[in-house]
C-alpha positions as CSV (number, residue, x, y, z in Angstrom):
1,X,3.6,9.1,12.9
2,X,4.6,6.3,10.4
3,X,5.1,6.7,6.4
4,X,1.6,4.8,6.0
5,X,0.0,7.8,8.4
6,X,1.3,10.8,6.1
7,X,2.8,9.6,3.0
8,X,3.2,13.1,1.6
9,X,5.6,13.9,4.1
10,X,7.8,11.1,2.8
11,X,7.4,12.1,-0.6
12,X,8.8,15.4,0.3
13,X,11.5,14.5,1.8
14,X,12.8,12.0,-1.0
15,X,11.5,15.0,-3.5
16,X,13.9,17.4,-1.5
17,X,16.6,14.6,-1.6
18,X,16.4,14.4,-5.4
19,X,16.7,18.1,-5.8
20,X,19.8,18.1,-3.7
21,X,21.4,14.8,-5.5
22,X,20.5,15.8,-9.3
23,X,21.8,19.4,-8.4
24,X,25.5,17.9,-7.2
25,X,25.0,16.3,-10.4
26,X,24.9,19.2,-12.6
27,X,27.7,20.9,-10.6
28,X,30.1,17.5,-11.8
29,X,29.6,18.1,-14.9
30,X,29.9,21.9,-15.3
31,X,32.6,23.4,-16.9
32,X,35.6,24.5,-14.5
33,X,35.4,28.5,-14.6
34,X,36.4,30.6,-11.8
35,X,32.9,31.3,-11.4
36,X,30.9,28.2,-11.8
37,X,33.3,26.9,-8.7
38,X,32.3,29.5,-7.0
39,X,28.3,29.4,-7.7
40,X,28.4,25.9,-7.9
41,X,29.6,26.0,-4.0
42,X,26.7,27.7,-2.8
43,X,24.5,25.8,-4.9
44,X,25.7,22.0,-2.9
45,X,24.8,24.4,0.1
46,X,21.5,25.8,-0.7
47,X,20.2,22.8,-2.3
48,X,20.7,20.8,0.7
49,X,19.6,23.2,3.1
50,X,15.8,22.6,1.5
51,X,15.8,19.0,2.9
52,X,17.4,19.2,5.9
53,X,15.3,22.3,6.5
54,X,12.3,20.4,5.5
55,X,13.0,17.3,8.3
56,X,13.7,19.9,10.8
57,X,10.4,21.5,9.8
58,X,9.1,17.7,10.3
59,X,10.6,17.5,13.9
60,X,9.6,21.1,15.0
61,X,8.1,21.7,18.7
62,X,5.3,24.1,17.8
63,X,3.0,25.3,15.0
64,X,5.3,28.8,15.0
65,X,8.7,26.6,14.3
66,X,7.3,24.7,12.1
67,X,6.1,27.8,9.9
68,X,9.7,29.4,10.2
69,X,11.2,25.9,9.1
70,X,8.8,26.0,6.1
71,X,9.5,29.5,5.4
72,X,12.9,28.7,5.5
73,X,13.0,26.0,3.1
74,X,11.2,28.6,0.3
75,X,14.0,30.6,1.1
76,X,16.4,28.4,0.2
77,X,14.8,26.7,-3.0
78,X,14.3,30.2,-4.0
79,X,18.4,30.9,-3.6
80,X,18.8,27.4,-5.4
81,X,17.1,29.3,-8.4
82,X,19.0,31.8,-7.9
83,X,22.5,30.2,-8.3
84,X,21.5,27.7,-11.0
85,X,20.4,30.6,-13.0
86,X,24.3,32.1,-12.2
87,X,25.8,29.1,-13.5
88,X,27.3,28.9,-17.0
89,X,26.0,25.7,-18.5
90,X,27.4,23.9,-21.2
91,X,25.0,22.8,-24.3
92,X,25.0,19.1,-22.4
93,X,24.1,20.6,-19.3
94,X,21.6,23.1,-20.1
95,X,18.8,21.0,-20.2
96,X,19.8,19.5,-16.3
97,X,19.9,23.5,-15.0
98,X,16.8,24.2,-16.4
99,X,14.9,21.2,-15.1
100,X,16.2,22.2,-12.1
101,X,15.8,25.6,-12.1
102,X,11.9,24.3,-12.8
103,X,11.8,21.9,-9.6
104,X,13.5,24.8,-7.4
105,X,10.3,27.2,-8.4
106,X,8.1,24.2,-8.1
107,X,9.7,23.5,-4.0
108,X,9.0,27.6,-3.6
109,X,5.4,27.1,-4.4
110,X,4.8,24.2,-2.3
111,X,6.5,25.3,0.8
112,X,4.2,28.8,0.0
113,X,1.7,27.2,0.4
114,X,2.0,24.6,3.1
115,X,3.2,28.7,5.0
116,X,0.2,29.8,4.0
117,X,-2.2,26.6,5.0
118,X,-0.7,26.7,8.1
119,X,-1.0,30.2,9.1
């Protein structure tokens, strides 16, 4: 299927790319506590895993993969939340976290829905 077929699936994608970018972003510019470098680690992981979970999702063999894929990418926007919430933000990089914090719920609610669409 080309990007002119299913252009949604491409916006996806570079959404889920963004997220993952703009989140190592944040975790630059946080202060240098023992536990920001320890959230912020799981944070590069987790946010990644959304997209690459997503392509895989894209690639899947059956209807039944594909749902796991999808489910697993909530999962994983959902722990995203989870760890930006951890992190201890500075006053400059408050606004970033929350903004994210906002796109990570937004990803769960997509991906919960394409779940439940496709069931």
């Amino acid at each position: 299927m080309s990007q002119d077929e299913n252009p949604k699936r491409f916006d996806l994608e570079d959404r889920t790319f963004a997220f993952a970018k703009h989140s190592r972003v944040l975790v630059k510019a946080l202060p240098k506590t023992i536990g920001n470098i320890e959230d912020a680690r799981q944070l590069v992981r987790s946010s990644g895993s959304v997209g690459a979970n997503y392509i895989e999702a894209n690639e899947s063999l059956s209807k039944k993969d594909f749902i796991l894929r999808i489910k697993i990418c909530r999962k994983e926007a959902k722990e995203t939340r989870y760890w930006l919430r951890l992190v201890e933000a500075s006053d400059q990089t408050s606004l970033e976290r929350d903004l994210l914090v906002q796109e990570a719920q937004e990803l769960m609610n997509i991906f919960g829905a394409i779940v439940r669409k496709s069931e």
